[in-house]
Wavefront OBJ file of the C-alpha trace (Angstrom):
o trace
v 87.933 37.190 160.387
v 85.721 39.492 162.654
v 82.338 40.029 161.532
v 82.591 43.451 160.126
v 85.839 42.940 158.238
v 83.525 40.215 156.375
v 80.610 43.113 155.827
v 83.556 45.175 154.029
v 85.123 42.520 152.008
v 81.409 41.561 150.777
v 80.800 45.313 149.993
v 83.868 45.691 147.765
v 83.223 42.757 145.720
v 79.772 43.681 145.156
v 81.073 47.270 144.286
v 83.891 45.762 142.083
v 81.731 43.729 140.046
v 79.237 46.729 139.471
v 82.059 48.641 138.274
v 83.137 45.632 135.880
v 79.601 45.437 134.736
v 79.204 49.618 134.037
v 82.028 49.181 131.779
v 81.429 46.556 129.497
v 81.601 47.872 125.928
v 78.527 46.235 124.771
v 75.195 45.094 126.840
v 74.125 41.720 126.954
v 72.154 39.378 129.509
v 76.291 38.933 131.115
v 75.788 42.317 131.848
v 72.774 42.036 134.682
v 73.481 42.170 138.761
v 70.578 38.964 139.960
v 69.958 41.412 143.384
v 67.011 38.443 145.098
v 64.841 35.776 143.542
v 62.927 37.916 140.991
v 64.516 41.302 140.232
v 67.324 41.945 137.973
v 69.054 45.728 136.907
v 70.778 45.805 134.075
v 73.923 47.658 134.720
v 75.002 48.307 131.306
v 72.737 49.391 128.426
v 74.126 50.874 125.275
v 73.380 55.018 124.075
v 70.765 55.763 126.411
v 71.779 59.388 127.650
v 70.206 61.422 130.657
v 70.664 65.077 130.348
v 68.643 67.928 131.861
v 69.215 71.289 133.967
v 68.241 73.248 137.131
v 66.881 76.777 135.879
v 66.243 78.961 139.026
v 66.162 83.044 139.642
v 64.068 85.911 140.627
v 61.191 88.244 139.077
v 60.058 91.232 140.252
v 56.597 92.674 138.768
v 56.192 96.743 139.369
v 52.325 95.689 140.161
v 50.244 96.301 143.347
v 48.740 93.758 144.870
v 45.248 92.690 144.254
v 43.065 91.980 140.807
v 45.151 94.503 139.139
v 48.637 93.016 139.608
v 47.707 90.048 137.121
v 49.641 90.740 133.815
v 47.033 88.879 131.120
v 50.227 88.828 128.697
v 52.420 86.989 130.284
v 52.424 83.007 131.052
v 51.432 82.736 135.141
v 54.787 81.654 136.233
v 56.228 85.281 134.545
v 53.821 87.395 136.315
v 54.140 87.124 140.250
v 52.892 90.244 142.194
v 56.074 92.021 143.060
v 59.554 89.719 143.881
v 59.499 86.178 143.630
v 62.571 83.949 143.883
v 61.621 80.945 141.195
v 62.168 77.203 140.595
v 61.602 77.484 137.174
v 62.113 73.754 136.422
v 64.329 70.511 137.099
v 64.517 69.327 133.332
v 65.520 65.644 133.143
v 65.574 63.979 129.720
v 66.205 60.359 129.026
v 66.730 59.219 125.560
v 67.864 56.473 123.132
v 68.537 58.819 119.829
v 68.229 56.834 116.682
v 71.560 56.372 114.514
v 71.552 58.806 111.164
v 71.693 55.013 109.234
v 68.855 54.593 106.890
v 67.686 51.458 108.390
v 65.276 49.848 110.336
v 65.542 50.965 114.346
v 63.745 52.060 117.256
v 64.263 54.715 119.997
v 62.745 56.703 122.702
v 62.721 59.890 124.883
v 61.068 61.122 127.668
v 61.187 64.623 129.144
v 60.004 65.270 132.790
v 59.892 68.699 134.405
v 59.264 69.812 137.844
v 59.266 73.566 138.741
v 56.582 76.429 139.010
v 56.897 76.315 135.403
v 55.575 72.703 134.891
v 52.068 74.131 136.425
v 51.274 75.677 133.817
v 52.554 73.704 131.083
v 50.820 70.856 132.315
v 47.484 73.181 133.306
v 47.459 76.003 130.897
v 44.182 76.800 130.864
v 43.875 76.770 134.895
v 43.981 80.220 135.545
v 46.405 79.714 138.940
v 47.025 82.691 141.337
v 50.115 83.987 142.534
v 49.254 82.323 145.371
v 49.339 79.067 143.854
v 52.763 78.830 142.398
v 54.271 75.543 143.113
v 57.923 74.105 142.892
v 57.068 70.866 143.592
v 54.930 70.007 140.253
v 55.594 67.566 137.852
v 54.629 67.469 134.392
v 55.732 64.668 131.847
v 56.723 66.989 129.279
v 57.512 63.881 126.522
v 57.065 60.453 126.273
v 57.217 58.728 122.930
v 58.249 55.614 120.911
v 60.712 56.554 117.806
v 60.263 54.463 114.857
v 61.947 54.765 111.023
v 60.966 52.842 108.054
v 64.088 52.567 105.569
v 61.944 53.842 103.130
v 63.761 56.813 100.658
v 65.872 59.188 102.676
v 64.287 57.356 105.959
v 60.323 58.009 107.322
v 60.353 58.854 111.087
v 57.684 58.665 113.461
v 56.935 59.366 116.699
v 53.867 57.923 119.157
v 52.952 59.068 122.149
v 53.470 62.773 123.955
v 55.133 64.969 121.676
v 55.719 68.792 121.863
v 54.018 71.347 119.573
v 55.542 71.897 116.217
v 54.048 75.562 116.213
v 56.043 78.503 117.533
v 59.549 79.774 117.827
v 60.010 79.377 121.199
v 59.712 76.452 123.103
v 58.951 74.872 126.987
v 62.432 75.085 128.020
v 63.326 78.273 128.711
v 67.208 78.412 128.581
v 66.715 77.235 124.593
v 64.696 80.172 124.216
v 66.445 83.648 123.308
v 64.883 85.410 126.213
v 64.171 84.701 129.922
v 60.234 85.377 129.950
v 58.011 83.619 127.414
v 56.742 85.917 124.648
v 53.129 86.679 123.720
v 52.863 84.444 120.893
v 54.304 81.417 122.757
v 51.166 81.374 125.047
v 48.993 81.636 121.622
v 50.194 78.489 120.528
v 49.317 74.460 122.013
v 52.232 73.552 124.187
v 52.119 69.117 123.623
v 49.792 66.906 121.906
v 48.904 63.123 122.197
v 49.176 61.019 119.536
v 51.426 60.443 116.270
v 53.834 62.426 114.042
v 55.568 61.527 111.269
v 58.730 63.269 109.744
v 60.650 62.988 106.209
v 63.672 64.381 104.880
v 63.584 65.192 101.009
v 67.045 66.616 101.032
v 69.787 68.996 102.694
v 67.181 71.786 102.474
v 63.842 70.709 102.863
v 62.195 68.752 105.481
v 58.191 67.755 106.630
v 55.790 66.994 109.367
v 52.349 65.260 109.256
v 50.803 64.469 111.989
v 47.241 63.208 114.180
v 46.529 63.823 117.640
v 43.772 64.545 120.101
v 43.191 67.780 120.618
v 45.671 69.737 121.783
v 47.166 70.192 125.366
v 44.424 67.300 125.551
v 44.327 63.633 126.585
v 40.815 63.064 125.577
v 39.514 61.011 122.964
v 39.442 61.744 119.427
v 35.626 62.068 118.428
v 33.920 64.638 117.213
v 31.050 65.175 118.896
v 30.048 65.659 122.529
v 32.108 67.034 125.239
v 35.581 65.581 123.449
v 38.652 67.672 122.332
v 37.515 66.502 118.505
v 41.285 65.284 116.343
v 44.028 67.849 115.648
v 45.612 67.514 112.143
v 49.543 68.785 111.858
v 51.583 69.465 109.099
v 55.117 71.079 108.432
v 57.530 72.420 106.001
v 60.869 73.472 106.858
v 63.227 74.638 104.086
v 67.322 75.061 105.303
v 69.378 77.687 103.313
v 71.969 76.223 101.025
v 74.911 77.969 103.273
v 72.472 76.331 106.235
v 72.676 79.567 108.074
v 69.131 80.130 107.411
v 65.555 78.048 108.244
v 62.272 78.890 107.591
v 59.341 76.665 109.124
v 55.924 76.904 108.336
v 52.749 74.996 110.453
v 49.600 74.200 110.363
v 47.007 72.838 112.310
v 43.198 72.416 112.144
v 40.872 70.823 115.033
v 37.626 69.726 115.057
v 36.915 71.295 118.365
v 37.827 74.246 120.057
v 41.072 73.942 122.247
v 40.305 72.431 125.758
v 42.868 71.835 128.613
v 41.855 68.659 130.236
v 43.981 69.220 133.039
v 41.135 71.350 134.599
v 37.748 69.599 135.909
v 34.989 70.602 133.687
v 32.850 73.643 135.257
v 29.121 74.191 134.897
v 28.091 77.313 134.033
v 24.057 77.167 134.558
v 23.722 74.156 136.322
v 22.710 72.657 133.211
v 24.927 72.063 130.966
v 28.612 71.304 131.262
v 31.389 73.500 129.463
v 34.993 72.527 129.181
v 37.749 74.787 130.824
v 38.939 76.348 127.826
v 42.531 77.323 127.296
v 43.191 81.184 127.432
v 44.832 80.371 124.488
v 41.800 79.404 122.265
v 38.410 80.274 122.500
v 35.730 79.028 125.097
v 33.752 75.446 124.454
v 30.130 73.737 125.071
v 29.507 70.316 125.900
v 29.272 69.995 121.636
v 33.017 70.508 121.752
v 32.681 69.338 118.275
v 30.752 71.526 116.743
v 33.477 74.255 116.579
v 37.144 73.882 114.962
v 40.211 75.815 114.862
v 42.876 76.424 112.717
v 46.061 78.075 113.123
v 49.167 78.885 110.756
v 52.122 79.369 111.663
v 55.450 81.218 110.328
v 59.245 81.375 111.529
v 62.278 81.953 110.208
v 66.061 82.700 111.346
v 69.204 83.893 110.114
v 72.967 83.940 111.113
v 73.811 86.595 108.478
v 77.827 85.146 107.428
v 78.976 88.816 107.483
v 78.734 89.139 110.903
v 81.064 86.273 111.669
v 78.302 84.097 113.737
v 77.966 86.680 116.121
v 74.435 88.338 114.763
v 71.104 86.094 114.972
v 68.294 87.423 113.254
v 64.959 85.752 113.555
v 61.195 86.090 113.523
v 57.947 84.239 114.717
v 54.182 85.260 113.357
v 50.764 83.721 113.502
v 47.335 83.782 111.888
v 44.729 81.799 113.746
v 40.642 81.310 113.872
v 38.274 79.484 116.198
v 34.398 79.066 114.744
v 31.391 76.910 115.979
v 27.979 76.674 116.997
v 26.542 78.976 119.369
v 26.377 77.176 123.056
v 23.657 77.729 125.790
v 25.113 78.218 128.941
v 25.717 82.161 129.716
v 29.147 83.652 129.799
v 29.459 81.485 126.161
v 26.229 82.035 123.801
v 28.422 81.263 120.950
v 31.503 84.089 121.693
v 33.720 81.328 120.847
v 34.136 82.862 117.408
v 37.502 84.654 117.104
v 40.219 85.590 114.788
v 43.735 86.426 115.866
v 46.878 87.191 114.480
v 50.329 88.936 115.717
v 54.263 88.679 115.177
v 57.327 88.883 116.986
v 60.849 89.925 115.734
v 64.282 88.882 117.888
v 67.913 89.953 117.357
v 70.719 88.340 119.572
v 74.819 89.916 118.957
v 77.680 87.433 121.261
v 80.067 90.471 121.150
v 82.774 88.009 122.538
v 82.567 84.572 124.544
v 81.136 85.239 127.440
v 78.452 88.630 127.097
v 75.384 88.356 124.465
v 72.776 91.071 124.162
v 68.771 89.745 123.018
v 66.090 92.086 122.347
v 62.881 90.623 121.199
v 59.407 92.632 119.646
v 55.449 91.102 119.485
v 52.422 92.343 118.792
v 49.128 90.443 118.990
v 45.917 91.495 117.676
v 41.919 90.146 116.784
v 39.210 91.300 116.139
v 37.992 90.555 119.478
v 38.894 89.527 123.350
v 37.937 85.673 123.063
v 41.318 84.368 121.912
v 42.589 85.476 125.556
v 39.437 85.704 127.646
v 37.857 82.300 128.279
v 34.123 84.067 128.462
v 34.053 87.009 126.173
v 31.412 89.158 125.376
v 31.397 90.121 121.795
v 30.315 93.987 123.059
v 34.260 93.933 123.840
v 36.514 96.051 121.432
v 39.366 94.155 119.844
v 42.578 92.921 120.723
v 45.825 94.696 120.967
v 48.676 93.736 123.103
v 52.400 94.616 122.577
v 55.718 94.122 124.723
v 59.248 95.019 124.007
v 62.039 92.445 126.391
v 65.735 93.091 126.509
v 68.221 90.690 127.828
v 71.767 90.279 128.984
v 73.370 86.634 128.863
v 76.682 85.493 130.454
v 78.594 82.727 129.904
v 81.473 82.802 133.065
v 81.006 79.298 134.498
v 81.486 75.979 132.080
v 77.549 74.302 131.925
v 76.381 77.332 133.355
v 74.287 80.385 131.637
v 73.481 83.380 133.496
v 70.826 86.285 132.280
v 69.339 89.306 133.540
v 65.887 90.880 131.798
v 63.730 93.885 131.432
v 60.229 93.542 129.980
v 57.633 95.984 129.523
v 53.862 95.080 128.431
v 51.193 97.680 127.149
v 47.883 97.355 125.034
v 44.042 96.542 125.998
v 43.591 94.756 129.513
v 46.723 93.802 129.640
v 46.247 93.625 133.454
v 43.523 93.036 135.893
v 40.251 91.376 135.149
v 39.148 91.703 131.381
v 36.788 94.830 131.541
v 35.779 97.042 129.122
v 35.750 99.841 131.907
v 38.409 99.236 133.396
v 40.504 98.695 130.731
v 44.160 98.731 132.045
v 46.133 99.196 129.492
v 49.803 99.517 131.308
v 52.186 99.624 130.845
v 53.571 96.706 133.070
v 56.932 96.192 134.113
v 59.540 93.702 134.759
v 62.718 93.038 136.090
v 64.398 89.835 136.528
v 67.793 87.378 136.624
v 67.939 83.590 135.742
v 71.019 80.889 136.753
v 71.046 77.579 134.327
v 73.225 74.636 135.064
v 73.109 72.505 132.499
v 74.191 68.632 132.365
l 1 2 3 4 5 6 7 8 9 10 11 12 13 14 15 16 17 18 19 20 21 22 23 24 25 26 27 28 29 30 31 32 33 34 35 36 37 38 39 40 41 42 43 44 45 46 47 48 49 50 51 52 53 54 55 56 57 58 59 60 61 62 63 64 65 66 67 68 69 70 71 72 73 74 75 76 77 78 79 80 81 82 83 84 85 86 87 88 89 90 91 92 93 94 95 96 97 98 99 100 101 102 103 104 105 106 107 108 109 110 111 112 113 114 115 116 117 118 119 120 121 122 123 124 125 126 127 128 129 130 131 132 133 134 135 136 137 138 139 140 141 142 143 144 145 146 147 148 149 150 151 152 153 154 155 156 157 158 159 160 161 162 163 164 165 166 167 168 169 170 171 172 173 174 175 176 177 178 179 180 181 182 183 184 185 186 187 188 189 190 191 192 193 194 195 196 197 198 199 200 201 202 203 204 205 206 207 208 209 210 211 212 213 214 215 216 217 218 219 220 221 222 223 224 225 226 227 228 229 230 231 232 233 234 235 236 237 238 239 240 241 242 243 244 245 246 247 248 249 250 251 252 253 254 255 256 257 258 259 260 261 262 263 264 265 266 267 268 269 270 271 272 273 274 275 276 277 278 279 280 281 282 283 284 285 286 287 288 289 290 291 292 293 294 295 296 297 298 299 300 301 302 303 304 305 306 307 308 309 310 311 312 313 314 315 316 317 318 319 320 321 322 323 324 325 326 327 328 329 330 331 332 333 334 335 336 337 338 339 340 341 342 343 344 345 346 347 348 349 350 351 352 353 354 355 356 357 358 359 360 361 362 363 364 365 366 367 368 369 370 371 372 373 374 375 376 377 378 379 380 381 382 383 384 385 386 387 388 389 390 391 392 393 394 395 396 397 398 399 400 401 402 403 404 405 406 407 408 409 410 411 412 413 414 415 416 417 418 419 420 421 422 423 424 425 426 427 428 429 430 431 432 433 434 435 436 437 438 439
């Protein structure tokens, strides 16, 4: 035989027994390919499942450019000067579910995202230009252990990076009713480190505890010093008895104000140290734990029977307040004190299989600027912000979901920098189409 008719023959029964391997019903230590010396793959393993999508499209902002063309409303992958054509993410998931048996079992899941949208996910509190979008980031969205203890119905938990029970919407943005992220959705944390624990009392009613650093945070859990302090979660979902309803209500309470530990720590008088605090929560001295936070959360939605599944009626709201001690540095001098609250209101109609129309209302209000402004002055008037998004979904392609949006943005600085004489109250427009192939 000639030398390369060898090479082929080798290559088919190396690709034979791969395939033979792959299909085995069950996996077992039969089922691994010995490749050299000291690395095996296992070809075969039982109900892990990768899924994930490619969400891409375009924005357009009707913004100048410069300082002004910032939209303070809207997350920073939403609110490119003028047209932008977007990576929004690469979503890959990898997961072992757990069975619905009420036994003793393990799983797992990890969720990894890369996209312009993964910047800020992972760095929320970075304050990125429009400059600095960036396709090529990657942000582990989810990685954690799934455990149940046979005890009653079954006690879940899960360890490691977990995303926020609080909100309506949520990171992925094809699960989410609208293209753009709402107001709301960037008042809430986005992931926290740590544990969470889940029971189901019966068909209707369901609920969360939970203990993690603080949120978007990977620091340690002390409360004192320049640490994110321990977040404290807890949940109550009750189902309809037709189960065409939900209503979820969460809380959580830190022992420090909200930090993003994604940023490097800045220094504000060459003195004394301040975390980079989210634009989400309220600005934080070196005693971190001297302030807390607690938020409280409300949603609910509806698929009204009358309407055949077609309607979707649902609603998000918040109530949330950051206190502490008064810092040192200037730009803080205790401004960290803050109370916030706001709603949203959505209402989706699939007026046949392929065409869907959403249209989704917020407000968000407090009694002052330091909920969205990481250095406030408390001379600053209150908070008002509203938007009003329509959008247009299309279902022509099998896996794939196409939208188009408009989104308009008013209320106090709701673009530029945050100043009281400036003020630039809008409104702020937006156009913009989105492609999702799912898998």
């Amino acid at each position: 035989m000639t030398k390369q008719f060898q090479l082929t023959l080798i290559a088919l029964v190396a690709a034979s027994s791969l395939s033979i391997a792959y299909d085995a019903p069950e996996a077992s230590a039969q089922d691994t390919q010995r490749l050299d010396q000291n690395i095996f793959v296992e070809a075969a393993q039982r109900e892990i499942k990768l899924s994930g999508y490619v969400d891409t499209g375009y924005s357009y902002n009707f913004t100048g450019s410069g300082a002004n063309s910032t939209i303070n409303s809207r997350v920073k992958s939403d609110s490119a000067q003028r047209g932008d054509f977007n990576l929004y993410a690469l979503k890959l998931a990898l997961e072992k579910a757990m069975t619905s048996d009420n036994t003793a079992q393990a799983g797992f899941r990890v969720d990894v995202m890369i996209g312009e949208d993964s910047k800020y996910l992972a760095n929320p509190g970075a304050g990125y230009s429009n400059s600095q979008q960036d396709s090529n980031y990657l942000f582990l969205e989810q990685a954690f252990v799934q455990l149940r203890a046979p005890v009653g119905n079954g006690w879940d938990f899960k360890l490691g990076k977990f995303a926020s029970i609080l909100g309506y919407e949520v990171m992925e943005r094809p699960a989410n009713m609208n293209v753009t992220y709402g107001i709301l959705y960037n008042q809430f944390p986005f992931w926290y480190t740590g544990i969470l624990s889940s029971y189901k009392f019966d068909e209707y009613l369901d609920g969360k505890l939970g203990v993690a650093n603080g949120a978007n945070s990977d620091n340690n859990t002390t409360t004192s010093g320049a640490s994110d302090g321990v977040t404290l979660l807890a949940g109550l979902n009750v189902t309809a008895l037709g189960s065409n309803a939900n209503w979820s209500n969460n809380f959580q309470y830190s022992t420090a104000s909200e930090n993003n530990t994604g940023s490097s720590p800045t220094s504000a008088n060459g003195s004394n140290t301040i975390q980079n605090a989210l634009p989400v929560e309220a600005g934080s001295t070196s005693a971190a734990g001297g302030a807390w936070t607690i938020i409280y959360n409300s949603w609910g939605n509806w698929a009204p029977k009358f309407a055949d599944n077609k309607l979707l009626l649902a609603f998000d709201s918040v109530l949330g307040n950051t206190a502490g001690a008064n810092g040192t540095n200037s730009g803080v001098n205790g401004k960290n004190n803050t109370t916030w609250w706001g709603a949203s209101a959505y209402a989706r109609y699939q007026f046949n299989d392929w065409f869907s129309l959403t249209s989704r209302g917020e407000y968000l209000g407090g009694d002052n600027i330091a909920k969205v402004n990481p250095t406030p002055s408390n001379t600053q008037g209150g908070l008002s912000w509203w938007e009003y998004t329509i959008t247009s979904g299309f279902n022509v392609f099998d896996n794939v979901l196409i939208r188009a949006e408009y989104r308009l943005d008013w209320g106090t600085n709701i673009s530029g920098s945050f100043n009281q004489s400036q003020n630039n109250a809008g409104p702020a427009h937006y156009a913009g189409a989105e492609v999702v192939y799912s898998f």
